[in-house]
N, CA and C atoms as a LAMMPS dump frame, in Angstrom:
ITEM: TIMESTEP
0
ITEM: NUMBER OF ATOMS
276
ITEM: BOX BOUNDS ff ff ff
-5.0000000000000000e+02 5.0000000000000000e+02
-5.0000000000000000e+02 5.0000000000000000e+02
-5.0000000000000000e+02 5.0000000000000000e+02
ITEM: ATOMS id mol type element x y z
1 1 1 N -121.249 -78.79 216.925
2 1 2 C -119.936 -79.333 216.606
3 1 3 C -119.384 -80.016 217.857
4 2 1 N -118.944 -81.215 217.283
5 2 2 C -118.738 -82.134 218.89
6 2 3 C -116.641 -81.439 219.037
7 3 1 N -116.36 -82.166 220.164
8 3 2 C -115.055 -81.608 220.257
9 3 3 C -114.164 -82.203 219.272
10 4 1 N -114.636 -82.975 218.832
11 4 2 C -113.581 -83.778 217.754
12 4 3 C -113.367 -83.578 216.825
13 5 1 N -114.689 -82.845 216.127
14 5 2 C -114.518 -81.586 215.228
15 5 3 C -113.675 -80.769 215.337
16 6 1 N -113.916 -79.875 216.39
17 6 2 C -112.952 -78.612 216.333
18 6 3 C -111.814 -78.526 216.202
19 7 1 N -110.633 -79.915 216.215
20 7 2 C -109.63 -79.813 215.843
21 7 3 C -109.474 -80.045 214.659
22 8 1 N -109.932 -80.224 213.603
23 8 2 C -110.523 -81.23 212.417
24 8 3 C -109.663 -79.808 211.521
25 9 1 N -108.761 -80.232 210.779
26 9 2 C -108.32 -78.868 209.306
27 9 3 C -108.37 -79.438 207.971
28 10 1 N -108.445 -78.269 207.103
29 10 2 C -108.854 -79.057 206.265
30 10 3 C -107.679 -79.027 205.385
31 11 1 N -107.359 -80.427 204.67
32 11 2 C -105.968 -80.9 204.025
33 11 3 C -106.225 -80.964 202.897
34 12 1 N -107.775 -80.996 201.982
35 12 2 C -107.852 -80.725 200.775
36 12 3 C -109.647 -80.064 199.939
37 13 1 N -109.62 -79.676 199.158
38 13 2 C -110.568 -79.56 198.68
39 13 3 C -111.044 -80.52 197.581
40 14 1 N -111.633 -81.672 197.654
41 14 2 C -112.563 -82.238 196.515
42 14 3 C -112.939 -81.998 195.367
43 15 1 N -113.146 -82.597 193.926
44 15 2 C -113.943 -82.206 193.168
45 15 3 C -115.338 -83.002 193.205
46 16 1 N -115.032 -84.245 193.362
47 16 2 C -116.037 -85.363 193.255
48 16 3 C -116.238 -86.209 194.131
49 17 1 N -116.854 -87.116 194.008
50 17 2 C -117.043 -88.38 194.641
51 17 3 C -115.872 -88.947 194.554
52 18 1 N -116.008 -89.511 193.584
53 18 2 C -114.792 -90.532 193.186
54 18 3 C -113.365 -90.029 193.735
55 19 1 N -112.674 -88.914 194.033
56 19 2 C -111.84 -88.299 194.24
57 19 3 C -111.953 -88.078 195.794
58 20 1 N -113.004 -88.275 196.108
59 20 2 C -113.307 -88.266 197.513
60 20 3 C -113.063 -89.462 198.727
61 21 1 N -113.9 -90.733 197.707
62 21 2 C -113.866 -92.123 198.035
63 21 3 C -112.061 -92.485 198.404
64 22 1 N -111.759 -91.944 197.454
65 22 2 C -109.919 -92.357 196.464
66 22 3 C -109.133 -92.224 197.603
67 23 1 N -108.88 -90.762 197.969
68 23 2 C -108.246 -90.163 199.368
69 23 3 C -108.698 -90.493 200.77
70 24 1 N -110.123 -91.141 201.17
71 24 2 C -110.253 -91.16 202.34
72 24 3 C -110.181 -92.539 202.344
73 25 1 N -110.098 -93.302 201.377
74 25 2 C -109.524 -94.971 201.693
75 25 3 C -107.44 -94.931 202.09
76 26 1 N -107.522 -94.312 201.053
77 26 2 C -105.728 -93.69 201.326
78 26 3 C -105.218 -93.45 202.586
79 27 1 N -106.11 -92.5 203.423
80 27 2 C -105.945 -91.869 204.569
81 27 3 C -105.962 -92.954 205.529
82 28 1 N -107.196 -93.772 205.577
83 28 2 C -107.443 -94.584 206.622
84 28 3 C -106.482 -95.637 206.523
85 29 1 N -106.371 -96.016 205.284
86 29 2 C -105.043 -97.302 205.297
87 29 3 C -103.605 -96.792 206.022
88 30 1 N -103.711 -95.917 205.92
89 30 2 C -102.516 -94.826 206.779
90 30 3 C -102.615 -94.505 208.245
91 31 1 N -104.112 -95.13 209.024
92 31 2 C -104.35 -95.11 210.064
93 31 3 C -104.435 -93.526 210.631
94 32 1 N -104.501 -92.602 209.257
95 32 2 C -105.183 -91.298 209.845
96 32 3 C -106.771 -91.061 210.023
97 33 1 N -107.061 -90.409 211.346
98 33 2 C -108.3 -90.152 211.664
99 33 3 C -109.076 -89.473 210.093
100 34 1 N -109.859 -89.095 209.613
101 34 2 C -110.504 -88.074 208.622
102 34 3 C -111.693 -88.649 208.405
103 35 1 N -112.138 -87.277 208.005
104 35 2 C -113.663 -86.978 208.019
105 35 3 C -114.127 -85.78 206.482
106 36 1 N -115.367 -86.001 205.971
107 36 2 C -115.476 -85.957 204.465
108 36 3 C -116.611 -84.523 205.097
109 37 1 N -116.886 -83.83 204.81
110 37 2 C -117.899 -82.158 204.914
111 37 3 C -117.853 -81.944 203.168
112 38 1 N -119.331 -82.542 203.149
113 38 2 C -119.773 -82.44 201.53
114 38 3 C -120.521 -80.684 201.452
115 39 1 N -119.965 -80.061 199.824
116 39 2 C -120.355 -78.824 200.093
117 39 3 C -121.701 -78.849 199.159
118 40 1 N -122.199 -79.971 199.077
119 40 2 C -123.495 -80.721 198.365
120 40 3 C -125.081 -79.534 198.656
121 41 1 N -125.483 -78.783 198.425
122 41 2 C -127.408 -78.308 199.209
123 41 3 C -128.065 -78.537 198.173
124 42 1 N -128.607 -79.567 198.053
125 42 2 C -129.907 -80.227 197.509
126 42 3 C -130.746 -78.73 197.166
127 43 1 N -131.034 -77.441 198.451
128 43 2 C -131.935 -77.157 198.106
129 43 3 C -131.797 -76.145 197.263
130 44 1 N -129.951 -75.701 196.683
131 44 2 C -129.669 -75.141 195.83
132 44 3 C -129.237 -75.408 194.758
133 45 1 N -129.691 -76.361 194.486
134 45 2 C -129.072 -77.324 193.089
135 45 3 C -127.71 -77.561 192.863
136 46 1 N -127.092 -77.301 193.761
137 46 2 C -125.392 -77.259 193.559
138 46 3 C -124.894 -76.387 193.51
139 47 1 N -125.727 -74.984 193.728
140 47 2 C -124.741 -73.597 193.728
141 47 3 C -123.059 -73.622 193.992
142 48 1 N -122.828 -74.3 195.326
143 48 2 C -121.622 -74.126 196.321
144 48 3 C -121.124 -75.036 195.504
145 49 1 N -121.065 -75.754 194.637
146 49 2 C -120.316 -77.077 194.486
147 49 3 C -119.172 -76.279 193.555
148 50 1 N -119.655 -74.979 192.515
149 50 2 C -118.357 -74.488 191.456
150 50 3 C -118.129 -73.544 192.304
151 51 1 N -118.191 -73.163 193.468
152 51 2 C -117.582 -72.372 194.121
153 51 3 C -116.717 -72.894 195.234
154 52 1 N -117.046 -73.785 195.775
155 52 2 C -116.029 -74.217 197.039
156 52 3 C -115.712 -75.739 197.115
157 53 1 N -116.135 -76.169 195.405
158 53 2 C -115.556 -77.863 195.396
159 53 3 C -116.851 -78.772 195.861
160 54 1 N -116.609 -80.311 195.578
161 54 2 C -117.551 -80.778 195.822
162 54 3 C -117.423 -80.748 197.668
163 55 1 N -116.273 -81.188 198.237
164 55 2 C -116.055 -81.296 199.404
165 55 3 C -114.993 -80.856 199.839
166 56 1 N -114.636 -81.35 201.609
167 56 2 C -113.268 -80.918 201.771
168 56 3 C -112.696 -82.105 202.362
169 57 1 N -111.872 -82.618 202.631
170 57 2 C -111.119 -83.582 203.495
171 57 3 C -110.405 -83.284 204.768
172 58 1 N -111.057 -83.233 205.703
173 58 2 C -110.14 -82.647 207.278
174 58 3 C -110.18 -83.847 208.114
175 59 1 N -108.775 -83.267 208.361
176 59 2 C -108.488 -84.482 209.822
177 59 3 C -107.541 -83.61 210.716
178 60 1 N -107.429 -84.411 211.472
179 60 2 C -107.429 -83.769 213.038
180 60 3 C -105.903 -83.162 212.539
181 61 1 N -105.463 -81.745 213.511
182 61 2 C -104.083 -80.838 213.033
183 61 3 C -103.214 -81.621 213.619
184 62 1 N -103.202 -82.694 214.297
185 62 2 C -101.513 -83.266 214.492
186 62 3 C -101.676 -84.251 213.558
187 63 1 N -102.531 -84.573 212.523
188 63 2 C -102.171 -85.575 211.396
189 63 3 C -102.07 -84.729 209.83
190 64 1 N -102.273 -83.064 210.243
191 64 2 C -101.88 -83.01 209.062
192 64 3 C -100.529 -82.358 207.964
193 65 1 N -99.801 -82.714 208.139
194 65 2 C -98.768 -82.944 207.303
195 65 3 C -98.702 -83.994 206.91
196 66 1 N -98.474 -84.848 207.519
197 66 2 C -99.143 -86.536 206.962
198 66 3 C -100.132 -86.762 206.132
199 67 1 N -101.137 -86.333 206.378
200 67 2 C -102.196 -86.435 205.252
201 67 3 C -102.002 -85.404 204.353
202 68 1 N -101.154 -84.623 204.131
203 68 2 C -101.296 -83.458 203.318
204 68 3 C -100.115 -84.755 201.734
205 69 1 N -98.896 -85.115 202.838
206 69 2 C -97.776 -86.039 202.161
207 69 3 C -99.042 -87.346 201.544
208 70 1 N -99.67 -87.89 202.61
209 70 2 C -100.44 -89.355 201.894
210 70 3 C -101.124 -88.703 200.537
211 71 1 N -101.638 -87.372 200.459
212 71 2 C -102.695 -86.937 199.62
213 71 3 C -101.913 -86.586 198.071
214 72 1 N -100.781 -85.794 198.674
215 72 2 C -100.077 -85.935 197.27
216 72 3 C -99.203 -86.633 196.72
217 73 1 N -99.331 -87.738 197.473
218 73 2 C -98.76 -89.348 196.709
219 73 3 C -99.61 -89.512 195.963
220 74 1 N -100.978 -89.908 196.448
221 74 2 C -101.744 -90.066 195.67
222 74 3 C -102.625 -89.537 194.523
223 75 1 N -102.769 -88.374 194.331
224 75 2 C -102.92 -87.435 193.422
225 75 3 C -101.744 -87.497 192.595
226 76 1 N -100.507 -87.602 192.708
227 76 2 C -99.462 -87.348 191.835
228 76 3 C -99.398 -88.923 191.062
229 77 1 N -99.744 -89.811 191.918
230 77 2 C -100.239 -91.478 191.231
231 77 3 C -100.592 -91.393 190.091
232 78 1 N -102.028 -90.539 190.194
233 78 2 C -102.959 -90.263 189.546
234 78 3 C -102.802 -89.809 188.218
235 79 1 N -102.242 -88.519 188.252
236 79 2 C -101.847 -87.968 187.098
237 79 3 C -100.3 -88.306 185.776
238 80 1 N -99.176 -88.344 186.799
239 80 2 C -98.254 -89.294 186.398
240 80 3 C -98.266 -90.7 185.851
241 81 1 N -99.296 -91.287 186.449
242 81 2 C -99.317 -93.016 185.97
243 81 3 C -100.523 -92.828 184.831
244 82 1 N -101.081 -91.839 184.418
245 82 2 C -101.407 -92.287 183.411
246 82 3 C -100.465 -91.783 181.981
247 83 1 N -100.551 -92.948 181.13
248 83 2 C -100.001 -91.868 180.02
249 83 3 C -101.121 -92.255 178.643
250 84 1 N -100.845 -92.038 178.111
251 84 2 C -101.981 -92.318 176.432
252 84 3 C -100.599 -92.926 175.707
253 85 1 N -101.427 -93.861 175.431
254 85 2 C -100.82 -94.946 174.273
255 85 3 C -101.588 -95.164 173.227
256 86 1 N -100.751 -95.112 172.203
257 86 2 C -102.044 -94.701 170.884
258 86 3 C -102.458 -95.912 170.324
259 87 1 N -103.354 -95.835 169.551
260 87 2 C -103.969 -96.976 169.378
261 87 3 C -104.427 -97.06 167.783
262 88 1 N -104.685 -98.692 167.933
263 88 2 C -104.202 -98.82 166.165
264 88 3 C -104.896 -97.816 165.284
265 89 1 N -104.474 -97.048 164.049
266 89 2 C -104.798 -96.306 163.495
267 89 3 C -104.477 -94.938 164.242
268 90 1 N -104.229 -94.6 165.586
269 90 2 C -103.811 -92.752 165.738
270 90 3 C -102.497 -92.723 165.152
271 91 1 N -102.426 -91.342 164.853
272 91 2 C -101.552 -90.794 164.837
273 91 3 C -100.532 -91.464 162.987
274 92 1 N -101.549 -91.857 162.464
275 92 2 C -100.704 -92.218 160.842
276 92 3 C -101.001 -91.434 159.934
């Protein structure tokens, strides 16, 4: 672990890729440092993945409250901006 690590916390847990990609473009446009620790072992078929998420998202501890705020902007984007609009024929 280099030193740049060791200050490194972690501000979220992952499910996916896509959720992964989502937040660390977020982060960086925000000019926060972060770094992605996939909980991925090939040589266990994914054991760790329903136990501790696909990944985690850490960045350095004086950026995180900031990234904790950038992360649930964006997650709350996420879920809030969508809504279901029904479509011809639901709901008659």
């Amino acid at each position: 672990m280099t030193v740049d690590q060791l200050d490194m916390v972690r501000v979220h847990t992952v499910e996916n890729r896509f959720e992964a990609d989502l937040l660390i473009q977020s982060l960086r446009q925000e000019h926060i440092p972060v770094m992605l620790r996939r909980f991925e072992e090939t040589a266990y078929d994914g054991l760790f993945v329903t136990q501790m998420g696909w990944g985690a998202i850490l960045v350095p501890g004086d950026y995180e409250e900031e990234a904790a705020r950038v992360i649930s902007r964006v997650l709350g984007s996420i879920t809030h901006g969508v809504s279901h609009e029904p479509t011809a024929g639901e709901g008659q």
